[in-house]
Every structure is written in C-alpha cells, then in structure tokens.
N, C-alpha and C positions, 0 to 999 in steps of 0.2 A: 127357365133356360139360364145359364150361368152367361159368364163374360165368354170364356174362350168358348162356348158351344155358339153363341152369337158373333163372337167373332170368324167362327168356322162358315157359319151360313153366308155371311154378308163376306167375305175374300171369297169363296167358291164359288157367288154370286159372280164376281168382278170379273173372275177369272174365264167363267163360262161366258160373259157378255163378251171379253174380246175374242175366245177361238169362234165365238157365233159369229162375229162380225168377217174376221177373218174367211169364213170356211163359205158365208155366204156367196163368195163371188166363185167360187172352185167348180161347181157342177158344169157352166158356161162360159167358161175361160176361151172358149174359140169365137164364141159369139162377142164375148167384151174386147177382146183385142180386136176385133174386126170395128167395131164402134168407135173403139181408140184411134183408129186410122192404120195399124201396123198391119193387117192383110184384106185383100179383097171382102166385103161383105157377105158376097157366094166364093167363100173359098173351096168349094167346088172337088172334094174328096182330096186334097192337096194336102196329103197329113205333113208332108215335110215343112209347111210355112206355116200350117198351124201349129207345131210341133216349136218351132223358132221361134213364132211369135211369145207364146204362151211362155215359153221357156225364159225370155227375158223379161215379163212379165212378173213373173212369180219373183226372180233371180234378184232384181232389184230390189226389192221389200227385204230377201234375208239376208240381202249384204249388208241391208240394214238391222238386221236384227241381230248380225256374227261381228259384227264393228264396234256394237252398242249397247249389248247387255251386259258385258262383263264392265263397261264404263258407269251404267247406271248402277249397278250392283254394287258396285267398288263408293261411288261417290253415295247412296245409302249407311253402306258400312262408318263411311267419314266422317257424315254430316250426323249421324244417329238420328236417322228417320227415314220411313218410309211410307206413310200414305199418303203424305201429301205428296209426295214424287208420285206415286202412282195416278192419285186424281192427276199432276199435272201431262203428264207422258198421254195418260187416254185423253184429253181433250187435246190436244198438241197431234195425235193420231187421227182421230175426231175429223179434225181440221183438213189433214191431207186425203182424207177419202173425200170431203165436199169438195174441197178444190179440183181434184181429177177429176168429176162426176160434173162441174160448175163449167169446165174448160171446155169437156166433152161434149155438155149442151148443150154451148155456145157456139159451136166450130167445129174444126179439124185440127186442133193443136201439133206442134211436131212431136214425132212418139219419146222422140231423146229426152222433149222435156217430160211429157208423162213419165219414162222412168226415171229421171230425178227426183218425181214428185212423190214417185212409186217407193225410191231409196228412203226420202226422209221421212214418208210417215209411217215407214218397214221402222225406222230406228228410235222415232218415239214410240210407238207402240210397244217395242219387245221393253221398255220399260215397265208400262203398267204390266205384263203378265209375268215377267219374271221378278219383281219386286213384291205382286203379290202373291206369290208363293212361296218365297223368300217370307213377308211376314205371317205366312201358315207355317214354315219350319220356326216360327220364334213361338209360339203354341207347345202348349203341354199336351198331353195327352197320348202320347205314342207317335215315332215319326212314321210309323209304316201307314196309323190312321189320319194325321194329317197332310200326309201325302197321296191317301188312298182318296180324300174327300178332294183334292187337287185332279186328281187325276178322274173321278167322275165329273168333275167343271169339265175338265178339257174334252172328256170323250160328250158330255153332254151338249157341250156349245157346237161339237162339231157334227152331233147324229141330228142336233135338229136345224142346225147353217144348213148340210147338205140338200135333205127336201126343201128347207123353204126358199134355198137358194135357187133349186130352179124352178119353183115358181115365179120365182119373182122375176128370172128372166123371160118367162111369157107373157109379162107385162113391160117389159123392156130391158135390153142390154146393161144400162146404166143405173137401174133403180138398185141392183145390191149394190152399188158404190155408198149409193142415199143411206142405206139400210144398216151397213156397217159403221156408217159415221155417226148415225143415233143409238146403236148402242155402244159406242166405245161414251159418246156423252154421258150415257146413263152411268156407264162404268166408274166415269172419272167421281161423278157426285155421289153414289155409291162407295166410292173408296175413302170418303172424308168418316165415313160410319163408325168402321173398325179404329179400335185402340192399337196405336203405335206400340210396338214391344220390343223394338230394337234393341236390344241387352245391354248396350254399350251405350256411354254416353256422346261417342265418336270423337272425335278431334284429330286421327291418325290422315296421314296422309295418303293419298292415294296409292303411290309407288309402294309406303311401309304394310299396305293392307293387300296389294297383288303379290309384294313378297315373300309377305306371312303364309299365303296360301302354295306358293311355289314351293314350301319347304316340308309339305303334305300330300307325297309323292301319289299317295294313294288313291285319292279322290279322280284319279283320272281314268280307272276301274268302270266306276259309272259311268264317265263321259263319253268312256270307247261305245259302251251298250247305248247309250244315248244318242249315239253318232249315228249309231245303224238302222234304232229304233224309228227315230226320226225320216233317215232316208227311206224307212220303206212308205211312208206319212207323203214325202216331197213324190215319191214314184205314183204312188196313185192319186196325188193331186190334179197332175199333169198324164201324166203316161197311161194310168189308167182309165182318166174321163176319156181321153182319146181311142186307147182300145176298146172300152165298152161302147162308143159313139160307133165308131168305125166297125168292130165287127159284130155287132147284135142290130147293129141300121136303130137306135136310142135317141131321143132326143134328151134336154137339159134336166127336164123334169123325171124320166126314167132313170137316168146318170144319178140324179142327186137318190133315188132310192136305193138306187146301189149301192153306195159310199152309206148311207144311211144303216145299212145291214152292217156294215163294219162296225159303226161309230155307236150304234145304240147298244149291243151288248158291252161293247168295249167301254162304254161311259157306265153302266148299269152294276157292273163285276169289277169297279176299281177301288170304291170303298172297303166293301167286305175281301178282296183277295187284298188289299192293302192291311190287313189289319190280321189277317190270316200270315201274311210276313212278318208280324210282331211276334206274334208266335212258333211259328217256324224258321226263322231266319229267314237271310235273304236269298240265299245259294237255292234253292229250289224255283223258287217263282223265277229266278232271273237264267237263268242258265237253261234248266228244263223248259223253261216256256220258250225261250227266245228258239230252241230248236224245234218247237213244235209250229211256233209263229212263222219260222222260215219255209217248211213244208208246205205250211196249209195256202202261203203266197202264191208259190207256185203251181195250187192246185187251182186256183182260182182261175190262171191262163186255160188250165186245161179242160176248165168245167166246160161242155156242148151248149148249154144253153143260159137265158139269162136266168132262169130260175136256181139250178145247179150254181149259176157265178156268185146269186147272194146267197147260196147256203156256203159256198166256201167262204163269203167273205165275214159270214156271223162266225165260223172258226175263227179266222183270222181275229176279228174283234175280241173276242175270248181271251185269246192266247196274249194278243195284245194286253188287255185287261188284267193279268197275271203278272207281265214284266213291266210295265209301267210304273206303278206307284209302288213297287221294290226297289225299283234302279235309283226314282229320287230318295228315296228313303234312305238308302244308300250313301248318297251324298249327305244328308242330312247327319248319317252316322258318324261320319269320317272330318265334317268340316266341326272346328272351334267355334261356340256361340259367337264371339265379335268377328265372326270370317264369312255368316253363312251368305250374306247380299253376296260377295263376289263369289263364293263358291256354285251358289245358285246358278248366277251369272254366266259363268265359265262352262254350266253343265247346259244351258241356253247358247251359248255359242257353238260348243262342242253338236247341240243339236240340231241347231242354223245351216253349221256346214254341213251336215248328214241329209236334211232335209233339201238344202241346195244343190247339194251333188246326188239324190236322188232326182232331183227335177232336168239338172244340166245332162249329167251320167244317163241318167233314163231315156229322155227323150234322146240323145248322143245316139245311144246303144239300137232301141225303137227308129231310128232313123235310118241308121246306115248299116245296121244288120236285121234284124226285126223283135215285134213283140216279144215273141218267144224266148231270144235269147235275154230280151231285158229283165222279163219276168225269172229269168235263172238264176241270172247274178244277181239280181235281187233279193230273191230268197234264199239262195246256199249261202251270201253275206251273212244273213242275221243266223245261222247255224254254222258257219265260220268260227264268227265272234264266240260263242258261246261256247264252244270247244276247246279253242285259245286260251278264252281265259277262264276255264274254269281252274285249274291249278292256280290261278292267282285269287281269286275269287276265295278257297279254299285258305289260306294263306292268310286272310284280314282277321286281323282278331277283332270283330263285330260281335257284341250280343244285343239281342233284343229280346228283353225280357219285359212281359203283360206290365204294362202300365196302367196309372189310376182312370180310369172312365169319367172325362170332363167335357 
C-alpha cells in the first residue's frame, strides 16, 4: 500500500468516526431531549414540543459548525497544518459530548446551559471533519476519487450511527452521548497517523487567505448544491425521525433502520460514483442526480407503509450517492492548492446553514402546516437548485481528466 492509499484509509477512517458519533444520537432525539430536561419525559404524541425541543437541540451544535469551519479551515491554510488541528478539535469535541452526558447524569442541568455546551462542541467538532477532508483534497489521485472515498466515510459513519444509535437508546437516553464522545477520541488519535500535506508552508494571514478565496467567484457553485444537499440531511435528522415515529407508531430502534436504508447505499455508491465524475465530469452526477434526489424525497412522504418508506429512502441514498462526492469535487476543482482548508471550510459552512435551516425550516414548516407540505418544499428545493444552476454549472471551465491510480 503506498503513502497516499494509507493516507486515504486512515482520513476516511477519521472522518467516518465523527459522522458516527454525530449520527449516533439522531434516531432518539425526542427521547434525549426529554433526558436533557427540555420536554416532559411522556411527551405524550405532542409533536409540536418535541418538534422545539429537538429543533434547538440539533440548532446549537450547527451554529457551531457555520461560525467555525471556515475559521478552522482558514487558520490550517495559515499555520500549514492540519492534522494536528484535527486530532486537537476531535478530542476538544470528545470532551463536550462527556460533559453533557456527565451533567445529565448527575441532575437536571438548565437546558440553556446544555445548548451552550451543545454550541461549543458543534464548533470543535466541525474542525476535525472538515480539516480532514480538507487534507484528502491535498492527495493525488483524482478529486472526484478522493472525494468519493470522503464521501463513503460520511455516508458510512452515518448508515451505521443510525441503527446502532437506537439501540443504544434502549439501553438508555444518554449512553449515545458516551458513545459519540469515544469515538471522536479515537478520531483525534487516529488523525496524528496521516502525513500532513498542506502544500503551502503557511504564514499568510487569516484575512489575506479568506480574501484570496473571495476573488474565486466560482466556488460558490458547489456551496449553493451543498446548501440544499445538506438541508435535506438536517430534514430527516429531525423531521423525519418525527414523522416516521409519529405515523408508522416506530420506536428508536425501527427509526434508526429507516435512516439506515438511506445512508447504507448512500455511503456504499460514493466512492465508485465519485471516481465515475472523474470520468464524466461533473455536470451529470450533480445536476441530474440532485433532480432525481428531489423526487424520490418526496416519494418517501407518500410511500403507505414502512416497508415502501425504506425502499424510497435506498432511492434517495442512491441518488444522494451520485451528487455528493461530485459537488466536493467540485470545490476541490475550482479552489487554488494554498486556499483548499478555507474553501473546504466555506463549503462546511454553506452546508451547516442548509442542514440548520433544514432542521429550523422543516420542523417550522411540519409544525404549523404539516408533514406533507415540509416533505415538498424539501424535495422541489433540491430540484430547484439543480435547474438554476445548471447553465452555470455549464459555464465552468472544469476538466477532469483519468488520473494516475495511487
């Protein structure tokens, strides 16, 4: 195995360990926030205060991760380095999941302070995951295939967080808190593995490194796909455990096989359809999928049963699987090697707010009008986008031409 095929394994690793940790607590999000103290512990079919609760739950962690990627990403680019930022952010992450889980098990903390605590280890955390993808774009090999090997980490961490997340709530509310905070540990020690490849030897300032990227109009192309991509991510985080809970009568452990149907093809079909955009460009996988991605969302509303729901939702993970590691790819195409930490960054933020305002916007929507309509705007968004821009999409002068196999 050479360097960069070892380096790909062990970042993929790192990367997978955080959306595991991450995804682990998403199946029983109504159950942990009732633990936390913020709603009744029988909250009693009351989807509108589990809908609140959960909502500011999740909300807190991405404000910390849309405030704080593009700062860690920028001070990489500066410092020329990035795995020891990475180890330091996962155990810094690490840390704020024991402490909420440490508080919870002692008491009834105020929930205020739980989402502060929710905010700051939301904003160490999006360190380690977007620094280590960030040093998979510093990797030879083709961006579409170290993006595609990124983007089976993600879909990986999150199809197996989902079931084992609720299991682990039928040993208790609070143990995915435990669970998440030992693997971001493992993460951080893991990430001392990998060779640093920061291209640059840094020194530039932070300001002269966000400015250089401002003047690279282009790269905001993928942000927009990654806004939306994201937000359908933050919709079924939230909005979907709720409606599958709610109208299949589901408990945590059924929820997380749901979401698991999404997330296993989706992590399965992201290496090889990543490496299939090396070859074909990018304009197919991102445009054509994302409209196909949009559809099959809201076929998932409409599927009668739960069996129907996870065959719509392995579409969905499919389609997913297609425009994912194109769209980073993407970025990878367009940003300058000394740019890629805050370009990465900015494509992490841009997906922060997507996935946030899927969770806010979703449950908003699911609340005060219903499922149904949330599940529309949902899906005609990500087939919106895709029509929009595809004359700009058109427009980038992108080649990806077969690279050497390393």
């Amino acid at each position: 195995m050479s360097a960069s095929q070892r380096d790909r394994v062990v970042l993929s690793t790192v990367i997978f360990a955080v959306l595991f940790g991450q995804v682990l607590l998403y199946p029983g999000i109504p159950d942990l926030v009732a633990a936390l103290g913020a709603t009744p512990v029988e909250w009693g079919g009351d989807v509108g205060a589990v809908l609140d609760a959960g909502k500011w739950f999740l909300t807190a962690e991405f404000l910390g991760f849309i405030l704080f990627a593009g700062l860690w990403g920028a001070l990489s680019d500066s410092l020329g380095i990035r795995t020891s930022l990475v180890a330091l952010s996962a155990v810094l992450g690490a840390s704020g999941y024991f402490v909420i889980a440490v508080l919870a098990t002692a008491g009834t903390p105020p929930y205020e302070l739980i989402l502060a605590l929710r905010f700051l280890q939301g904003a160490a955390t999006i360190g380690a995951f977007s620094l280590a993808v960030t040093t998979l774009m510093d990797l030879d090999g083709g961006h579409g295939r170290n993006m595609g090997a990124a983007g089976l980490a993600i879909g990986a961490g999150t199809a197996l967080g989902s079931p084992l997340g609720g299991q682990l709530y039928e040993i208790g509310p609070l143990v995915p808190l435990y669970g998440a905070g030992i693997v971001l540990v493992v993460a951080g020690l893991l990430a001392m593995v990998a060779t640093d490849r920061t291209p640059v030897p840094g020194g530039r300032s932070l300001r002269a490194i966000f400015d250089s990227v401002r003047r690279r109009p282009a790269v905001t192309v993928p942000y927009a796909f990654g806004f939306i991509d994201r937000l359908t991510a933050g919709f079924f985080a939230l909005v979907g455990t709720v409606y599958f809970q709610t109208n299949f009568d589901i408990g945590a452990a059924t929820t997380g096989i749901l979401l698991g149907a999404f997330f296993v093809p989706f992590a399965l079909f992201q290496y090889p359809l990543g490496r299939l955009s090396d070859r074909i460009g990018r304009i197919i996988p991102v445009a054509v999928g994302s409209v196909g991605y949009g559809v099959a969302i809201i076929a998932v509303f409409y599927a009668p049963t739960v069996l129907t729901a996870g065959v719509a939702m392995v579409f969905v993970g499919l389609l997913g699987a297609l425009v994912a590691p194109a769209t980073m790819a993407l970025v990878t195409d367009l940003a300058a090697p000394d740019q890629r930490g805050v370009a990465m960054g900015g494509f992490n933020v841009f997906g922060s707010l997507g996935f946030l305002t899927g969770i806010v916007g979703g449950a908003t929507l699911a609340g005060a009008l219903s499922f149904e309509a949330a599940f529309l705007v949902v899906g005609l968004s990500e087939v919106a986008i895709a029509l929009v821009m595809l004359p700009v999409l058109f427009r980038l002068d992108i080649t990806t031409p077969i690279l050497s196999r390393q």
